[in-house]
N, C-alpha and C positions, 0 to 999 in steps of 0.2 A: 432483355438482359437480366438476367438472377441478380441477385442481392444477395445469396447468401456468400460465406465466405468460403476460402480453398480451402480444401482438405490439411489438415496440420498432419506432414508426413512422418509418422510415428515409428520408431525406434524401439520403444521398448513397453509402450503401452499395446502389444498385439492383441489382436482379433482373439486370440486362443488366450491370454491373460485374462481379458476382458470377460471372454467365455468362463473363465475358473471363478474371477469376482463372483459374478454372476448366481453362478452356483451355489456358492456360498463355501469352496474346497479351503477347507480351515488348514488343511496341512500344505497347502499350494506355496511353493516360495519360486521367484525368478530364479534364473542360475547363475547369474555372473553377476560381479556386484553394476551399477548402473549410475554416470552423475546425475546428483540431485537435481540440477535446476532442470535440465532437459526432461526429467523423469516427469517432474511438479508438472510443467510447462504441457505436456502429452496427456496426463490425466487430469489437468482442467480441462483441458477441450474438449478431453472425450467426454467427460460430465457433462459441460455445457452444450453439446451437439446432442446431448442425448441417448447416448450411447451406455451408457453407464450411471444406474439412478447414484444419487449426492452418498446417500446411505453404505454404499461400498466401498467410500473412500479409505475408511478406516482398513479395510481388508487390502485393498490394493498397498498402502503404507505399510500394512505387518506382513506384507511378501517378500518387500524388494532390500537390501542392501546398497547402502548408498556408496559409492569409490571412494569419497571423501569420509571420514567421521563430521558428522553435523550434529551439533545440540539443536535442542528445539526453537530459540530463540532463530537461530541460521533459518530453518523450516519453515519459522511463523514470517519474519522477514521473507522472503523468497515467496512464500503462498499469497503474502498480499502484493509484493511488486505485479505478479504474476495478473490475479485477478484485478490489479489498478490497470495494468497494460491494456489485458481485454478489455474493459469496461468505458476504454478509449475510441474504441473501434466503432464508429459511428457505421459500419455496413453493418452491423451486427442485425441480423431476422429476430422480430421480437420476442418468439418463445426463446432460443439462445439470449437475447439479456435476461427474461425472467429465469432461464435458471443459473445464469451468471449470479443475478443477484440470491437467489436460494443458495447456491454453493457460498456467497461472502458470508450468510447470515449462521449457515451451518457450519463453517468455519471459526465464527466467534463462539456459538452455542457449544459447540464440541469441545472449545478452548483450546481450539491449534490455533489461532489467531486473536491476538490480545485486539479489542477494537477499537483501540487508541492507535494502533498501525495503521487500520485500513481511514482512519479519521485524519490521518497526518498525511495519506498519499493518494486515496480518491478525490475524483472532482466532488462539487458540490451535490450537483444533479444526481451523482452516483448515490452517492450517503444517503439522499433524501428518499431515491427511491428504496432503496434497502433499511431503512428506518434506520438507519446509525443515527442519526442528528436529528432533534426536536424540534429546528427551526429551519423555514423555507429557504430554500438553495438561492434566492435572488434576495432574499433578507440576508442568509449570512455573509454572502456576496459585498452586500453594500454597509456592512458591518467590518466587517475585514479593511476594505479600501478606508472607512470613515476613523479604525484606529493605523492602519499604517499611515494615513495623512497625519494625525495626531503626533505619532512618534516619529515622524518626517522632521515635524515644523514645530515642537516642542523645544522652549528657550531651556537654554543649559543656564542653570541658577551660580550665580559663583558669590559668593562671601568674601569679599576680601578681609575683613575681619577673623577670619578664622585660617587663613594663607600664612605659611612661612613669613616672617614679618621681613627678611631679607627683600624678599619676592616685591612686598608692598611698598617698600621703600625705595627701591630701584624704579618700581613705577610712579612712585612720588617725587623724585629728584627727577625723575626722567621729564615727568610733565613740568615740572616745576622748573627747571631749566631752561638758562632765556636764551640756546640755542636753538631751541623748538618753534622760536617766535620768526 
């Protein structure tokens, strides 16, 4: 049984685009404009399969027209879901994660992706191995859990000296009241 994964059935990243990347056809544009995320979606894979070295990304981006108008931020959001999703896929064949992780790093490097994105939505083990993070994925792991326990189980400090003096007062007759007894 293969391990590798199925074919991600392509729409708009063709064989003959690919071909133009390729080339380096600096005057090459798609014809009809194309949605973003399906577009994103198509030319990760084909990077990460190999298809398409990392370095053509930028050419395959200055072809296409997106249907929607999208700022960059929509782009850099959308590039890192994209590559957190793949980066999930535990069938993944190891040359496909190493250039999974090449495509995140050139991604931040190129500055389409802020690396505070892909630090908010990768697993740990992802980060580590793509050096985002400077500390071990089973350290920040148990760093993480040791402050969510903290701010779990962290007493709320209350002053009643510094309360509405209505407030204190109500709870001083309230106790102080020999209905309570």
């Amino acid at each position: 049984m293969s391990m590798s994964l199925p074919p991600v059935e392509r729409a708009y990243v063709r064989e003959d685009c690919v071909r133009e990347w390729k080339n380096g056809t600096s005057n090459f544009k798609l014809a009809d404009p194309v949605p973003m995320l399906r577009f994103l979606y198509e030319l990760c894979s084909t990077m990460v399969s190999g298809e398409l070295p990392l370095q053509k990304c930028k050419a395959a981006l200055d072809s296409v027209e997106f249907s929607d108008k999208v700022s960059d931020e929509e782009l850099a959001s959308s590039f890192a879901d994209i590559v957190t999703q793949l980066s999930q896929d535990i069938r993944m064949p190891g040359e496909h994660r190493a250039r999974l992780i090449k495509l995140a790093k050139w991604l931040v490097e190129s500055s389409l992706v802020p690396l505070r994105l892909f630090q908010e939505r990768c697993e740990e083990e992802f980060l580590w191995e793509a050096e985002m993070i400077k500390i071990k994925a089973q350290e920040l792991k148990s760093k993480e859990v040791r402050v969510n326990t903290r701010l779990l189980y962290q007493q709320t400090k209350f002053n009643l000296l510094r309360e509405e003096s209505e407030g204190y007062a109500k709870l001083v007759g309230g106790l102080a009241s020999p209905s309570n007894l």
